[in-house]
N, C-alpha and C positions, 0 to 999 in steps of 0.2 A: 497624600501620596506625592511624590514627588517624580513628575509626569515628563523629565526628563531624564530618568536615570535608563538607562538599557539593560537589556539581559538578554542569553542566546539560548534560543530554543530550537527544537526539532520533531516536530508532531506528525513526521513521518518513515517510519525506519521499519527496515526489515528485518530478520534473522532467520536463522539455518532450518525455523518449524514453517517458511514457505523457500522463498528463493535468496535469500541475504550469507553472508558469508562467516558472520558471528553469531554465535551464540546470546540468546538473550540478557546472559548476566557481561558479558563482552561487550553489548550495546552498552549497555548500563555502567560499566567500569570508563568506559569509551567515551562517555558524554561528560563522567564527570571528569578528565583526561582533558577534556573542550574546555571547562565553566559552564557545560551547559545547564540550563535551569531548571526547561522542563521537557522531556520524554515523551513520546508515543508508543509504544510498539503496532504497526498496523499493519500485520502480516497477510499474505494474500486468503482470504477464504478460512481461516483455523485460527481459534482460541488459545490454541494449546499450549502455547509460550507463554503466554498472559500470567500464570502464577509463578512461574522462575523470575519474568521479567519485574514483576511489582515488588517481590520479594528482594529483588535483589534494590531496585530503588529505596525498598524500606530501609535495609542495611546498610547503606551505605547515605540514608538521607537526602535522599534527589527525589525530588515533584514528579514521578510517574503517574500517567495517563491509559488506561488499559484502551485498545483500540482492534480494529480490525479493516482491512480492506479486500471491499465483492467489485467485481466487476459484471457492469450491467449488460443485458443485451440492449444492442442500440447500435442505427449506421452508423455511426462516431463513438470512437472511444470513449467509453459514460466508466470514470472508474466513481465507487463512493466508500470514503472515510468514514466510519462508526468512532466516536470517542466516547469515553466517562462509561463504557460496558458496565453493565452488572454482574458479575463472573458468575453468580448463585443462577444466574438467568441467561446464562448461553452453552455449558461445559456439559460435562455429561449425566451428570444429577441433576442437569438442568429441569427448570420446572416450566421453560416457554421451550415446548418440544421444536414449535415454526422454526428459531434457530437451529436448533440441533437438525433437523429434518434437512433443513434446505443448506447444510453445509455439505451433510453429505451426501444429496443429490449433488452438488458442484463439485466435488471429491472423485464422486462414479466418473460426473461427466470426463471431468480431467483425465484420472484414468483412463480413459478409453482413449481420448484425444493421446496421449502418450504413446502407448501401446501402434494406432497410427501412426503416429510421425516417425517412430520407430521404424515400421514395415516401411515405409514410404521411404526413411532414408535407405536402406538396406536396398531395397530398389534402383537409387542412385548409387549406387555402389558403395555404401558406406559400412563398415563394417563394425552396427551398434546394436545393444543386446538393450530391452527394457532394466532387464537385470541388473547392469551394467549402472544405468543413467539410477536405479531406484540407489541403489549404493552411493554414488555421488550424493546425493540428495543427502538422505541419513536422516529425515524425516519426513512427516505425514505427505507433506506436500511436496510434488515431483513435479518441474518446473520445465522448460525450456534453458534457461540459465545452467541449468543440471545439464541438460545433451550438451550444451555449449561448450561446460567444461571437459567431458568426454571426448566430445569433436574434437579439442585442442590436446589434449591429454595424447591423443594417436595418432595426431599429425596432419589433422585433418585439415585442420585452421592455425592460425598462428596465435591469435587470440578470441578473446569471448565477442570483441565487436563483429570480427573477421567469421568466426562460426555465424552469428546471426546474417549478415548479409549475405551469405552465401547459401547456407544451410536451413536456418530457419523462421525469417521473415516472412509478415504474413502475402508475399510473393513469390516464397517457395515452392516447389514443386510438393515438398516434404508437407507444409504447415495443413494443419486440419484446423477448423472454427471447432471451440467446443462451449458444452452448456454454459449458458449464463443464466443470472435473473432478472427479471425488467428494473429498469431503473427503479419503479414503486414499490416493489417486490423490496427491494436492498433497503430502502431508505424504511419502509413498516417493519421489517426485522430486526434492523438497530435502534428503532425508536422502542419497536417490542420488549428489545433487551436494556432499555434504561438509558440508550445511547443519545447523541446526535449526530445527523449524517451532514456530512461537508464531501462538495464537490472535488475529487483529487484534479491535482497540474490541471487544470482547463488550457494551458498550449496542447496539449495531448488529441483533446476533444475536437479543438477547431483553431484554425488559424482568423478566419470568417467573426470578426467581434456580431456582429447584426446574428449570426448563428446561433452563434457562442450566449445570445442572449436571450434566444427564443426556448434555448434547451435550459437555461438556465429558469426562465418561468415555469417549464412545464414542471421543473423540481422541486421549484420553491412553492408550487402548488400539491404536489407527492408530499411534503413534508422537510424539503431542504433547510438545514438550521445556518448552515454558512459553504465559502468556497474559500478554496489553499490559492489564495494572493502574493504570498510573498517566499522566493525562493531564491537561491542563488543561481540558479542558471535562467531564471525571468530576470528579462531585460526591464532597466525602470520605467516604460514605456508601456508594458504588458504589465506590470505592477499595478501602476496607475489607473491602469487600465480595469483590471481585476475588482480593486478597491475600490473605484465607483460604482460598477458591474453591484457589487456587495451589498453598499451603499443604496443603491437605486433600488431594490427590492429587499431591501431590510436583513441583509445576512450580514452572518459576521464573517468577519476575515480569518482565515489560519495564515500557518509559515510551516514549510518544512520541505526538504529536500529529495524526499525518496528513496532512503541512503539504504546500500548494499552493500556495503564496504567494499570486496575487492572483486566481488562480482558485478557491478558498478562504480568503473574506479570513478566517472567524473564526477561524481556526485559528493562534496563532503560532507558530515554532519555539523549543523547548527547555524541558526538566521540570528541576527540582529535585530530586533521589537523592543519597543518601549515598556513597557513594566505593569502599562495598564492596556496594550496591545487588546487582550481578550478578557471576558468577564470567568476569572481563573475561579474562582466558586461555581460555576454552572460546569466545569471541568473534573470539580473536584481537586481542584487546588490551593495550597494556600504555600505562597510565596513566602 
């Protein structure tokens, strides 16, 4: 292999079945639009893109990665990446119910958590319907991104940053905390379904590296298989940082951005890695 050549990947993306602004085959037509090489779809909490999305890589012959992202309970932002899913082992014919169950207990919980923050704005005098924000959405999962677009949509805000700092940061008056699962809980449901779990953005988690390292053991003792090192809005400093972090306790490295398209404009898709970056077989890859 020739251990200098590059390629651009992105093992982080969203779309319209959680909070992203494309469509799964839109990610898909969108990357290969980049050169990008190889795809994630890791939507927040649901499966349920994962067959548009791989299909649509088949057709068009791009390295799709079926994925998912839970967000854990924990004082610090714990989010955790699922790659290489088993689709026959999370959907609805699924035959490991542990997934199926505990997506949608986090589904209820959201719901509720909406339906809140709803009432709550309505309280501040905002004048928004559940109804309203589920139509924005236009799938399973009903987001905060969804009221944001709302908020702006009637004048609320000027844009989606302008809605959250005002509206619905978790210092709002409006924002409710809603169900999560323990970090171990996340990491045994993805390994349950065939997966491996990677720490998402670790800037997120902690600014604190001595932290940042302690939570990092408790997970690579839960079953952590790697953490997301390399981004474009990590400074190379945090990079460095990360891939030692990786390094020191024997995980692998990911890349990938977080990409929402325009419900997240700064974020664009696809990282620069070298070719032998990750062990693209234990991915379900072949280059």
């Amino acid at each position: 292999m020739n251990h200098s050549r590059m390629i651009r990947i992105d093992l982080h993306l969203h779309s319209t079945f959680s909070d992203g602004s494309m469509t799964p085959e839109a990610l898909v037509a969108h990357g290969r639009s980049k050169g990008i090489a190889v795809l994630s779809l890791t939507d927040h909490d649901t499966v349920d893109g994962l067959p548009s999305f791989m299909a649509a890589c088949a057709r068009w012959n791009m390295a799709g990665i079926p994925g998912i992202e839970l967000s854990a309970e924990h004082p610090r932002t714990v989010h955790i990446l699922g790659y290489r899913l088993d689709l026959r082992r999370t959907g609805n014919s699924s035959t490991n119910v542990g997934m199926k169950r505990a997506l949608e207990a986090v589904r209820r919980g959201r719901d509720e958590r909406n339906e809140l923050m709803c009432e709550n704005l309505r309280e501040m005098g905002v004048d928004i319907s559940l109804e309203e924000v589920v139509l924005e959405a236009g799938g399973d999962v009903v987001a905060r991104p969804h009221m944001a677009k709302v908020l702006v949509r009637k004048g609320y805000a000027q844009d989606i940053v302008s809605a959250f700092s005002r509206y619905l940061s978790t210092s709002s008056r409006a924002y409710v905390e809603r169900y999560r699962l323990s970090p171990a809980k996340c990491i045994e449901l993805i390994t349950d379904a065939g997966g491996l779990a990677v720490l998402a953005h670790p800037a997120q988690t902690t600014s604190d590296f001595s932290e940042l390292r302690e939570i990092v053991r408790e997970l690579k003792d839960a079953g952590l298989w790697g953490i997301e090192c390399v981004s474009s809005r990590a400074s190379g400093e945090q990079v460095f940082r990360y891939l030692s972090l990786a390094a020191d306790f024997s995980l692998f490295p990911t890349a990938g951005n977080d990409f929402h398209g325009t419900n997240r404009p700064s974020a664009s898709m696809g990282v620069a890695v070298s070719e032998d970056f990750l062990p693209w077989a234990r991915l379900g890859v072949t280059l």
